[in-house]
N, C-alpha and C positions, 0 to 999 in steps of 0.2 A: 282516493286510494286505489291503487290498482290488486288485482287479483294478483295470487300465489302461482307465478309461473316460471318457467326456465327464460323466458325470452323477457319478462317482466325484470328477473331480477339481476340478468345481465346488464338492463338499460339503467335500474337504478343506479349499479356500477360505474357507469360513465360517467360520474360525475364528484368518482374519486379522481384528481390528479395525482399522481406521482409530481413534487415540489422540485426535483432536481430532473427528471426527464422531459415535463411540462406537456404531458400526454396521459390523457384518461389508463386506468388500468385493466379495462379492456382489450381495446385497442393495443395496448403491449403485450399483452399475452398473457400478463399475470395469474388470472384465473382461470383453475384447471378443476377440473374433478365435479363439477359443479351438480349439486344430488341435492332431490327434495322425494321427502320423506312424510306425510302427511304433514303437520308444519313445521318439520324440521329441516333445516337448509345446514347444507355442509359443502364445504368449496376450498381451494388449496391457491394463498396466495404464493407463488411460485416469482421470489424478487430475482434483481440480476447479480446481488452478492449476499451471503450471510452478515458483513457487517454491516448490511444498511440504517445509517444513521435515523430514518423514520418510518421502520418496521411497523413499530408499537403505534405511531400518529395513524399507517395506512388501515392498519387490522380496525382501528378503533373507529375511522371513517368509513370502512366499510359497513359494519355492523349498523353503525346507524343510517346509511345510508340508503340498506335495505329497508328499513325497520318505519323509516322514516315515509315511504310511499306504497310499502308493500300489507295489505292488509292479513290477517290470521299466522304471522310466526309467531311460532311458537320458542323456538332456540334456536341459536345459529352457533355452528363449530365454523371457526376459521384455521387451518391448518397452515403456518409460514415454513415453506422453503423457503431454495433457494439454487439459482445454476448461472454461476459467473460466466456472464458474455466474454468470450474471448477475445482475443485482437486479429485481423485479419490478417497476416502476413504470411507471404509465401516460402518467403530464407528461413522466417521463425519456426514455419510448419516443419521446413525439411529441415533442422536444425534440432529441434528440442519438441519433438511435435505432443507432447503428452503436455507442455506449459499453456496454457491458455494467456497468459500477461506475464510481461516483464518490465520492472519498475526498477528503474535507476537512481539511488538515493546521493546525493551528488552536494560538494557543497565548493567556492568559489577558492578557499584559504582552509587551512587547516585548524584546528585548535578550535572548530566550531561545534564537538560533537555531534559528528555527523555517525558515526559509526553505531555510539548509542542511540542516537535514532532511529539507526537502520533496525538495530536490531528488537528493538521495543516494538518498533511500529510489524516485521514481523510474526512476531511473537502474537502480538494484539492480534494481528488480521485470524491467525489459526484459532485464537482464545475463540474468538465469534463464529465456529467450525468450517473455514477455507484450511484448502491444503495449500501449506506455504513454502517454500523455499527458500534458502538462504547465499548466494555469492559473496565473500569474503573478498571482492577483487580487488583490495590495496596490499597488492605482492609485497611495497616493501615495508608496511606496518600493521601484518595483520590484529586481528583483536577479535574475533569472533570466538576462538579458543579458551579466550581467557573472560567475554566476556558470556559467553552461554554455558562457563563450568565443563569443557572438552579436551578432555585430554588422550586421545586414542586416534590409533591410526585407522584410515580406512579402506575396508576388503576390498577382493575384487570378485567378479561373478561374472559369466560372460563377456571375458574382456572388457569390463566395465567396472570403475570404482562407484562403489556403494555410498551415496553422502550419510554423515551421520545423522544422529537423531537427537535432539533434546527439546525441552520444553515446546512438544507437538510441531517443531519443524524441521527440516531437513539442511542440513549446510555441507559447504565444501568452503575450505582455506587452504591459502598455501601453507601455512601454520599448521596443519595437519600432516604435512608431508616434510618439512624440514626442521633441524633441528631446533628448536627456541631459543637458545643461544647464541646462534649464527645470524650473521645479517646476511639477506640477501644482496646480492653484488652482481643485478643483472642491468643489462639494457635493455632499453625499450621494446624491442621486435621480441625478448624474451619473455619479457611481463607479460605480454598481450598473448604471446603464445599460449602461457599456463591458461590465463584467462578463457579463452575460448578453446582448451580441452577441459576446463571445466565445462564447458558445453557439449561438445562432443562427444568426449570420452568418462561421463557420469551419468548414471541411469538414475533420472530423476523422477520419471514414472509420472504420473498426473498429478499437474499442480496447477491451483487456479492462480494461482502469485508467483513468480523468484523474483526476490528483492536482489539488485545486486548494487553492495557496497563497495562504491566507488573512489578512488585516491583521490585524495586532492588537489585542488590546481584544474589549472584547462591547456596543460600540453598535449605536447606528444602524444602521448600514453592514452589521455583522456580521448582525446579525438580519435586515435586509432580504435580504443575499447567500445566508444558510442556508434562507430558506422560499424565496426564487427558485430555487435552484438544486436538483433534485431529487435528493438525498445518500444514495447506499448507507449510508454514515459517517463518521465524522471520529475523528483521532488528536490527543492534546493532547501539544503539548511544552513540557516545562517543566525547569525546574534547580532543585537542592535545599536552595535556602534556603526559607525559611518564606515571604517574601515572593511568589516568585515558584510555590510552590504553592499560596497564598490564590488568586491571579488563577486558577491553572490548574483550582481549582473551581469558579470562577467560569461559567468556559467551560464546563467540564461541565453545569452549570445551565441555561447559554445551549442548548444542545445537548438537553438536556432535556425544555426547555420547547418547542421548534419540532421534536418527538418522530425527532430524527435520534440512532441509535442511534451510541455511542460506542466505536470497537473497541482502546482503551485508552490507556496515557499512555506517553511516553518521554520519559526524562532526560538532556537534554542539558549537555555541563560537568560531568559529573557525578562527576570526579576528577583528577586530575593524578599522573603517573608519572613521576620524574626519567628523564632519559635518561642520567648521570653514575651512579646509587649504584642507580636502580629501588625504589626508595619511594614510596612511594603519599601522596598528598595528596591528601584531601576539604577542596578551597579551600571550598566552598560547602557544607560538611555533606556529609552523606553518609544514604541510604534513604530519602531523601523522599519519589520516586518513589513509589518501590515502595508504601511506607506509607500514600499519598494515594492509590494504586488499591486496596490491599484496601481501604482506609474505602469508597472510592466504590462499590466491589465491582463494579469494571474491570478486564480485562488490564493489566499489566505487562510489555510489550514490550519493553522492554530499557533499558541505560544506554548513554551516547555518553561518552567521556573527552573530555577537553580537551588537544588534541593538533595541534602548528606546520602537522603536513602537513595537516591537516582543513582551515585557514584559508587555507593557502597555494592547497590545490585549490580555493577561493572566488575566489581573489584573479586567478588565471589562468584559470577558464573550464575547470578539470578537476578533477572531483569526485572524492576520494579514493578511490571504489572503481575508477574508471576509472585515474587514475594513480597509485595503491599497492592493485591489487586485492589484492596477498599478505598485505600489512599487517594485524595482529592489527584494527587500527581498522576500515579495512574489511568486516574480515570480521564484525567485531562488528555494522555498520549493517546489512551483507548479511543478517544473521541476524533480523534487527529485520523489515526489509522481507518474508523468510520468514512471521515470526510474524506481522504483518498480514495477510498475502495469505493465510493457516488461520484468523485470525477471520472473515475476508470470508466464506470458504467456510463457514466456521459459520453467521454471519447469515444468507444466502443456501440454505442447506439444510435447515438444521433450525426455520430460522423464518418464518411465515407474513406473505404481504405486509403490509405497514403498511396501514391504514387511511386515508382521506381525512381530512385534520383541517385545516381554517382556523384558521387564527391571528389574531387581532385585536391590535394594537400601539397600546398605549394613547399615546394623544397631548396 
């Protein structure tokens, strides 16, 4: 047993790994604050996101980790932050420089709920206390309006529109500025416009997240909005027929090619659970998911069921984790948005900024 020291109980430390960084939590920086007190020890694990999927595994490794070589403690207070590592970029800095990440929620074909994913997953991330943002950028269907319950227009303030506010995060749509009635009837150079004055011209203030909900397909549009807009990464979602994961490699390629790193796929629809007997139906097959990220040799973030309350929180302006946070469903997407917000930290720590790369789009 070694004695009660500051230098003792740092080295005990070492020999907590973080599971997803694969480096002691020392060495990362994790702990700050570190105070002894006759035998009492208090120290501040300081992770690199709030929703770190093995907060509770680290705290609980730690404690005994101390306890385990250190002789005479007497109690140990573990205090968890949290301060999300940013993405290095230098357009993103002069662009939107209060965002530290931006996640592109993206899916191959349409009809794969992508949009309610985007928006659960960030709802979730803010639930776990990051500051989230929101991009509605399918100009010509949007659904952010209708499905975070928004019906207002929004201010302006220093030449700048104000995104709104609901359920702890912040959005902008173009559904906010035109009439819901109306289709929009733009071209492509137009869509991308809106899009990237939603960048410029929205004071989005510090966010450790903006999600931004992506249209479908991998045209024009797609490829012009991913090299405009300067992308920590993007998430594909897709459902488990064959069809709809041919598209979702699709996108992967798209993603590929305009060298935005891709932080894995998620399966939405991707079972059915009587509520009467509890039998499981794979309406749409089943492991597709899964199967089309090892090929890709992508995470596999999770599956999403096909479940009334998911549709119904669409259909009202309250996303399932908000209104059935208990819900096995819930807690399923909660965990989803966990496992992105440990790839982000991945990308962002153990890998070296992107290089400058122009893209030329063949015409």
């Amino acid at each position: 047993m070694l004695d009660l020291t500051r230098e003792n109980i740092l080295q005990s430390l070492r020999s907590v790994q973080d599971p997803d960084l694969h480096r002691d939590i020392v060495s990362l920086g994790f702990v700050k604050d570190l105070s002894i007190k006759g035998g009492d020890v208090s120290f501040r694990l300081e992770l690199t996101t709030p929703a770190c999927p093995v907060r509770d595994q680290l705290k609980a490794e730690s404690e005994k980790a101390i306890r385990s070589v250190i002789r005479g403690v007497a109690t140990i207070a573990i205090e968890m932050t949290s301060n999300v590592v940013g993405h290095a970029n230098e357009r993103k800095d002069a662009i939107i420089p209060g965002v530290r990440n931006t996640i592109a929620v993206a899916s191959g074909k349409g009809g794969v709920g992508k949009s309610t994913v985007a928006v659960n997953l960030a709802v979730s991330l803010a639930m776990d206390g990051a500051r989230v943002g929101l991009i509605d950028a399918d100009i010509y269907g949007p659904s952010a309006p209708l499905m975070l319950g928004i019906d207002e227009r929004p201010k302006m303030a220093n030449q700048k529109l104000l995104p709104l506010e609901k359920h702890g995060i912040k959005v902008m749509s173009i559904g906010f500025l035109v009439d819901p009635m109306q289709a929009v009837i733009w071209r492509g150079p137009m869509a991308s416009g809106a899009v990237k004055q939603f960048l410029s011209d929205v004071d989005w203030g510090e966010l450790d997240y903006l999600v931004f909900d992506l249209p479908p397909g991998t045209g024009d549009i797609q490829l012009t909005l991913v090299q405009t807009i300067p992308l920590t990464g993007a998430v594909i979602v897709t459902t488990p027929q064959d069809v709809a994961l041919a598209d979702a490699r699709k996108g992967l390629v798209m993603f590929t090619k305009v060298n935005v790193p891709v932080f894995g796929i998620v399966e939405n629809m991707s079972y059915y659970v009587c509520n009467h007997c509890g039998q499981r139906e794979d309406i749409f097959d089943s492991g597709g998911g899964s199967k089309t990220a090892s090929e890709l040799q992508v995470p596999f973030l999770g599956e999403i069921p096909i479940h009334t309350g998911i549709r119904i929180g669409g259909d009202r302006g309250i996303p399932i984790v908000i209104g059935e946070p208990k819900s096995a469903h819930a807690q399923t997407i909660r965990q989803i948005a966990r496992n992105l917000a440990a790839q982000i930290s991945i990308q962002n720590v153990m890998s070296p900024p992107m290089p400058k790369i122009e893209i030329l789009l063949n015409t």
